[in-house]
N, C-alpha and C positions, 0 to 999 in steps of 0.2 A: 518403461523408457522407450521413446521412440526419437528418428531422427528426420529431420525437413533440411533444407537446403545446408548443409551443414551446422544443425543447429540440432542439440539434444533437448528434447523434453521430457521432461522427470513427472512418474507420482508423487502424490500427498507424503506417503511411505520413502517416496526416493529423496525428496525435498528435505524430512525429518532426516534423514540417515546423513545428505551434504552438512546440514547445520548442528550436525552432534559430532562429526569427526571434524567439523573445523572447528569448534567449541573445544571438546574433548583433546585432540590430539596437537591441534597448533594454537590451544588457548587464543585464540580471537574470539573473546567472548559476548557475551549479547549483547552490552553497551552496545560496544564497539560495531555489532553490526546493527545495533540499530538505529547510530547517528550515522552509520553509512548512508543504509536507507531510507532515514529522514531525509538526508544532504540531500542524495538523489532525484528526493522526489522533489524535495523544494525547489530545485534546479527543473526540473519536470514542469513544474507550474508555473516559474517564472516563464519558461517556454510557452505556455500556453495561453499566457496573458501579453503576448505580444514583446516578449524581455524585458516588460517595466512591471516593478513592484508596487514603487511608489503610489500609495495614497489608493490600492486595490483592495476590497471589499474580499479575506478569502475565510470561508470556513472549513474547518478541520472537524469532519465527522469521524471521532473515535471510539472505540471497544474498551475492555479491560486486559485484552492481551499483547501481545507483545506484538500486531501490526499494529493496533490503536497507540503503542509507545511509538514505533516508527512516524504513525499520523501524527504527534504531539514533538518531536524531534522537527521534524517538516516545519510547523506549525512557530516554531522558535527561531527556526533558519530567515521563514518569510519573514516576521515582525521583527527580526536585526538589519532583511531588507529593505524594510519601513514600508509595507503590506498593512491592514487595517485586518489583523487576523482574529478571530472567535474560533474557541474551542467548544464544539456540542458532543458531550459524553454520554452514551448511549447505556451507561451501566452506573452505579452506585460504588465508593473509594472501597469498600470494601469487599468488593469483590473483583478489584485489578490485581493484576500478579503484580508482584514488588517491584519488578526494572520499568515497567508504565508507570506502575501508583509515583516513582521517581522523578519520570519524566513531567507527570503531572506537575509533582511541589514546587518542578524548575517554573513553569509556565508560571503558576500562582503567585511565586517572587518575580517574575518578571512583570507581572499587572496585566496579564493576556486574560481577556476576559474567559471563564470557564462557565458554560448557560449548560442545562439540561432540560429546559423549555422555555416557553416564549420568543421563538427564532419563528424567522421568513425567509427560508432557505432562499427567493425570489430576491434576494437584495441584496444578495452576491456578486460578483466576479467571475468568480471560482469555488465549486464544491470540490472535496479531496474525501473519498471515501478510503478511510481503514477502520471499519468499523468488524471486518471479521475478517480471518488469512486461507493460507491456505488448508487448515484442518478441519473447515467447516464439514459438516454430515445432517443435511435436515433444513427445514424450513426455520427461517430466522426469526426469535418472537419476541416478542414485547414491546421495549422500547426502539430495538435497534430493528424491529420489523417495520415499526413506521416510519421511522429515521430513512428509512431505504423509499419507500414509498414516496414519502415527502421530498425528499432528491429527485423521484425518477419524476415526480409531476411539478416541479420548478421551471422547468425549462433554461438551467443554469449549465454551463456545463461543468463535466464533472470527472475528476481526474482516480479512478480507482486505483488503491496502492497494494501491489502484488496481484492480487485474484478480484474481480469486481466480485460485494461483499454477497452472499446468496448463489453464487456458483461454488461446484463441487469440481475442485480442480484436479483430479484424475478422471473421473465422467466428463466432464462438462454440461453434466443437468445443470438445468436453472431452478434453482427450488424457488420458494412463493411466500415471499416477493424476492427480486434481485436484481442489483444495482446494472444499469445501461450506462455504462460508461460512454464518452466523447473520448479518450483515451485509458489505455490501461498500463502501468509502468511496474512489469513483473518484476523480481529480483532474480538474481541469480542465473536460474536458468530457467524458461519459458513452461507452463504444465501442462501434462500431456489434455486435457479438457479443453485447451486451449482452439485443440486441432478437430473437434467434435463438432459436428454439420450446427449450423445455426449459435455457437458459440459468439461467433463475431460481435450480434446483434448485441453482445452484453459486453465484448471487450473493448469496440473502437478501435481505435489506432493502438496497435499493439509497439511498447515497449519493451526493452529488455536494460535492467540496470548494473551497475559492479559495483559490490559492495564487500569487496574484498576475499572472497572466497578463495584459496590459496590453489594453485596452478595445480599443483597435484591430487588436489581434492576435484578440480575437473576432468585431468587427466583418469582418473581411475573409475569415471563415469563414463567413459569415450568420449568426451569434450576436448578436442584441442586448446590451448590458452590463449589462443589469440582473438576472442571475442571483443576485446576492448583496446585495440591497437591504436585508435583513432578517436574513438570518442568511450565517454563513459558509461551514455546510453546510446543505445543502441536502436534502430525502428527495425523490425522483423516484419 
């Protein structure tokens, strides 16, 4: 844990421990923060499309864990804003955790299209990377290793959701390959990798978003509550 201009930054470890006691002790449970942080970020995007949705070209590059559920929450926000949105999932249904695999069947009765090849990230709008969070350890492989590659040479820009996907967000290594965000739209609270020499070049415009985490679960981090007095996100 460290602190910047009144603002705490949490480890991997610190991050896990806020979202099990606000899970655990004041039942907000993972739905619930993970339509927080969908909301947020679709709110985050329409920001960065100029505040109109309408008739915008956006892809949601997802995971199988629970930021790839927040990416697909996003994803549902935008096409109720009448966004032109595609989901590209970087994993196979049966290897998503349950509250994603959910969030997916939501999109598949809404007729959002679901692609896991044959995309030209180039004919976007907007790319939205949650294809991995903050637990990542290691270079990214497979499919979601190209997925990342193919983002970072679009020339699209690209809105990463919590950790841009290929950063280890208590170091702030870049492992190989990792997402170059145009903006980055953390939750909660900002992580400490964030604050590691040459990080920038991979977060952008750094965010901070409220997705509900309850005042005393800040407080007990040395977080004052007043991070969100004015706005919901935050630019740090």
């Amino acid at each position: 844990m460290q602190e910047r201009a009144g603002i705490v930054y949490v480890t991997a470890e610190e991050m896990r421990r806020i979202d099990d006691v606000t899970i655990r002790e004041f039942q907000v449970d993972v739905p619930m923060l993970m339509e927080n942080a969908g909301r947020a970020t679709a709110t985050m995007a329409r920001r960065m499309l100029q505040g109109t949705t309408i008739g915008k070209r956006v892809a949601c590059l997802v995971g199988g864990g629970n930021n790839g559920g927040d990416g697909m929450v996003a994803a549902r926000h935008l096409a109720n804003w009448g966004a032109n949105v595609e989901v590209i999932v970087g994993t196979t249904k049966d290897r998503m955790k349950s509250v994603p695999l959910e969030q997916l069947h939501i999109l598949e009765k809404m007729r959002i299209p679901i692609l896991s090849t044959d995309y030209a990230l180039r004919d976007y709008d907007l790319l939205i990377d949650a294809l991995m969070g903050y637990g990542l350890e290691g270079n990214p492989r497979d499919m979601v290793a190209v997925m990342i590659k193919d983002a970072n040479t679009s020339g699209r820009p690209i809105l990463a959701l919590d950790v841009p996907s290929g950063m280890n967000a208590t170091t702030g290594e870049a492992y190989d390959p990792c997402i170059k965000a145009t903006s980055t739209l953390t939750l909660a609270l900002p992580k400490t990798g964030f604050l590691a020499r040459g990080a920038s070049l991979y977060l952008g415009d750094l965010y901070l978003a409220d997705i509900s985490i309850p005042g005393k679960v800040y407080q007990s981090f040395g977080q004052q509550n007043t991070l969100f007095q004015k706005d919901s996100l935050l630019k740090i």
